[in-house]
Structures are given as structure tokens and as C-alpha cells.
C-alpha positions in Angstrom: 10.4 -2.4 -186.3 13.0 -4.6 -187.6 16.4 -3.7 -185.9 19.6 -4.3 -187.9 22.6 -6.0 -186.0 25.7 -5.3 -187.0 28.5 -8.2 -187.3 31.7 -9.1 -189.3 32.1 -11.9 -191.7 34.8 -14.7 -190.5 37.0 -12.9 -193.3 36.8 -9.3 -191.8 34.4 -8.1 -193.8 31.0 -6.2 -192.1 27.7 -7.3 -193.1 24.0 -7.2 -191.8 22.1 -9.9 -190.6 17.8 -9.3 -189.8 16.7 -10.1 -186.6 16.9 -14.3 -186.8 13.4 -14.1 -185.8 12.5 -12.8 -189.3 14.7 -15.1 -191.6 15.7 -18.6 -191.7 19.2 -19.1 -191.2 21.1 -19.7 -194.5 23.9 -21.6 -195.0 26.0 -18.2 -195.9 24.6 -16.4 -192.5 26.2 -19.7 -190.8 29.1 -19.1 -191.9 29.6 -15.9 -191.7 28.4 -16.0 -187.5 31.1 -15.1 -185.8 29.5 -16.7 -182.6 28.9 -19.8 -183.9 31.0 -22.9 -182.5 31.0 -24.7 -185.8 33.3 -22.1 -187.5 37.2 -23.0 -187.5 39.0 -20.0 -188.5 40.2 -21.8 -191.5 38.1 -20.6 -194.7 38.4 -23.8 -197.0 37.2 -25.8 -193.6 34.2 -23.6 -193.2 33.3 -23.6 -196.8 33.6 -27.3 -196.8 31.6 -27.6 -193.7 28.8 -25.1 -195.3 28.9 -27.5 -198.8 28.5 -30.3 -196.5 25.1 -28.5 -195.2 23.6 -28.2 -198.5 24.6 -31.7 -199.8 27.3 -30.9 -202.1 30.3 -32.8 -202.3 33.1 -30.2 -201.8 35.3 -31.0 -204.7 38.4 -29.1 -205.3 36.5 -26.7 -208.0 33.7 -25.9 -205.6 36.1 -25.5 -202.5 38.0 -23.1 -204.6 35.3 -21.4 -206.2 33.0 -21.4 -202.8 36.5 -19.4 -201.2 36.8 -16.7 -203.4 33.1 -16.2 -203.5 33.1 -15.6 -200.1 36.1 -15.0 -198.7 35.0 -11.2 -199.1 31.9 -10.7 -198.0 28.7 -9.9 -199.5 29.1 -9.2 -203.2 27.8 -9.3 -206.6 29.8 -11.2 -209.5 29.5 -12.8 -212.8 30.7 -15.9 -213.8 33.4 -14.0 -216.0 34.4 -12.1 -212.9 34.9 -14.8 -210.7 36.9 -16.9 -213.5 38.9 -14.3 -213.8 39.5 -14.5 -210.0 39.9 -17.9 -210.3 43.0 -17.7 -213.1 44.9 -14.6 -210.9 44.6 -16.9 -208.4 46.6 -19.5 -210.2 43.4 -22.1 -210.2 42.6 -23.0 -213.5 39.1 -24.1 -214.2 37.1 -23.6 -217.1 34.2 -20.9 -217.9 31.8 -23.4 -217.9 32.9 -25.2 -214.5 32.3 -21.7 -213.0 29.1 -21.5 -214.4 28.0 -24.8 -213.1 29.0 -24.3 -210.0 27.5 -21.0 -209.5 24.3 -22.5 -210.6 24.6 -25.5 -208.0 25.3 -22.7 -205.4 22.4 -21.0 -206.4 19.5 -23.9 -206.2 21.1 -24.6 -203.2 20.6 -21.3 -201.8 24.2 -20.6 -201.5 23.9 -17.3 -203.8 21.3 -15.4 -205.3 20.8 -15.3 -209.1 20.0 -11.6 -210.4 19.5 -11.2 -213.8 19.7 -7.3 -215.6 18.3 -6.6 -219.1 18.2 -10.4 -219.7 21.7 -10.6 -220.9 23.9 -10.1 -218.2 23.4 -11.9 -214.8 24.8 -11.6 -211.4 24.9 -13.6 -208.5 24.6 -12.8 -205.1 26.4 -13.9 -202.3 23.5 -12.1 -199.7 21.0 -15.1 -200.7 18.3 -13.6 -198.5 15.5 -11.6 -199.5 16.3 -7.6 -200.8 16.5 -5.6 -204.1 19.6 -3.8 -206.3 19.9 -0.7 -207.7 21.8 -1.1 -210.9 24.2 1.4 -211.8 24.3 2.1 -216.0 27.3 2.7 -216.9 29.1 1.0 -214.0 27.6 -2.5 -214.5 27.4 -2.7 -211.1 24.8 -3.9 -208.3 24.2 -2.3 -205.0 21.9 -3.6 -202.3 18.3 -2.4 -201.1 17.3 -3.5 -198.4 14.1 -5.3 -198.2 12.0 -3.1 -195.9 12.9 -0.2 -198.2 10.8 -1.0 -201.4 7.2 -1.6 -201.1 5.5 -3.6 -203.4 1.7 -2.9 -203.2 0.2 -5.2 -206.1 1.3 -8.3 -207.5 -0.5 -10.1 -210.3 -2.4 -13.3 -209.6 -0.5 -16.4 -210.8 -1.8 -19.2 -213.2 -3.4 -22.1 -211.8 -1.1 -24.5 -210.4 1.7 -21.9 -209.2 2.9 -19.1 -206.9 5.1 -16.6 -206.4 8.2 -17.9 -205.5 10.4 -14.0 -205.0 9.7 -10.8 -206.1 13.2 -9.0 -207.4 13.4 -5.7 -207.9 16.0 -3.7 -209.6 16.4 -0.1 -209.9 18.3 1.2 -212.7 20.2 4.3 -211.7 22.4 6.5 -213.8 24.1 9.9 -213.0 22.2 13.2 -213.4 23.3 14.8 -216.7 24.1 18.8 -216.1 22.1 20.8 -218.4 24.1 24.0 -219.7 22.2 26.6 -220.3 
């Protein structure tokens, strides 16, 4: 059975981390490892550091960007969320710089891209494998873990490709009270 540890981001924040014999490490888990020697204590260092990893160049729109993405943990945000972060924070960049970079974060398996309803998509600072359950009316994300859905059946791909990720997201929405 897979046992859950229990650590803290370098910002404070708790998180959980699968055994490491079950995952590869990502860049995100490395910086978030409390234990590990390569981890200064000083966020834009670290997030520098993990850009370096992936082979990006950690200009001053990704080093920003990459801070407030992570700086709090494991989270779910829009690119009109985190520019709006970006602006309180007195960093002005453009929509579409955020949306670039969130998309370089995400082929380099910095975050995880979720998209809900096709028109609204979120990204995902826990890059490794789970589901959401979406809650209507909130516009929100919360995480499943993986070992708690079961997919049984999965279709067999064209010729020439494979499944690359399953995502599931369950849609949830508050009871309505029936009066009777």
C-alpha cells in the first residue's frame, strides 16, 4: 500500500509527496524537499535553480511569475488569476507573457494544465499524476488523489500513438434542499 509522507513546502505550506519509489522526482517536488542540500532558503534562488533544471533561462518574467506560482504551495490558477497577482504585486507584465510562460512551465513539467468545459483552463502547480473535483459554482479545483479513482477501461488508441495521461475531473455541486 502506498504510504503518504507528510512534509512542508520551503514556503510553509504542507503538501504530500508519494513514496519516491513510485514517482520520478519533478522539478517542483525538488524544490519543495525540505531535506534537500540544493535549497537556499531564498525563493527567487530556488526558483532560479529549478528553471535552471528544466532548461529555461530564468528571466525576470519567469522568476517572478515561477515565485508567486509557488511561493504558496500546491494550487490551482488561471492565467487571469496569476496576472492579477502579478499587478498587486506591483510587477507589471502582460496577459499574454503570463500565458506564455505558464505554457513553458507546463511542457516543462513545471505545472499541470487542466482544462474544464473547454473554456476555462487551470494549471496545476502538483504536476504529478491525480484528478480534481470541480466545484460549479465556485470555479474552483480540488485535488483527488490518484489511488482514489479507478479507471477500469480505456479505449485503444490509433495507430501510431498512446496514452500519454488520463485526467479526470469530477464536477460537484451542492445538494439542493427539496421543500416539501
Amino acid at each position: 500500500m502506498n504510504e503518504m509522507i507528510r512534509s512542508r513546502s520551503p514556503f510553509g505550506a504542507p503538501f504530500a509527496q508519494a513514496d519516491a519509489q513510485d514517482e520520478p522526482v519533478l522539478p517542483v517536488a525538488q524544490l519543495r524537499d525540505i531535506n534537500t542540500t540544493r535549497r537556499t532558503g531564498c525563493p527567487f534562488h530556488d526558483v532560479r535553480e529549478m528553471l535552471k533544471d528544466v532548461g529555461l533561462r530564468p528571466t525576470r518574467q519567469r522568476l517572478a511569475l515561477g515565485w508567486l506560482l509557488f511561493a504558496k504551495g500546491d494550487r490551482h490558477v488561471t492565467a487571469e488569476i496569476l496576472h492579477e497577482e502579478a499587478i498587486k504585486a506591483r510587477f507589471p507584465v502582460s496577459l499574454a507573457t503570463v500565458y506564455n510562460t505558464l505554457h513553458q512551465f507546463t511542457e516543462s513539467s513545471l505545472l499541470r494544465e487542466v482544462a474544464v468545459d473547454g473554456s476555462k483552463t487551470y494549471f496545476d502547480t502538483n504536476a504529478s499524476d491525480h484528478h480534481h473535483f470541480f466545484l460549479e459554482g465556485q470555479n474552483d479545483l480540488v485535488d483527488i488523489p490518484a489511488n482514489d479513482v479507478a479507471v477500469q477501461l480505456l479505449p485503444e488508441p490509433p495507430e501510431g500513438y498512446e496514452v500519454a495521461r488520463v485526467d479526470v475531473v469530477v464536477r460537484l455541486r451542492r445538494k439542493s434542499t427539496a421543500r416539501g
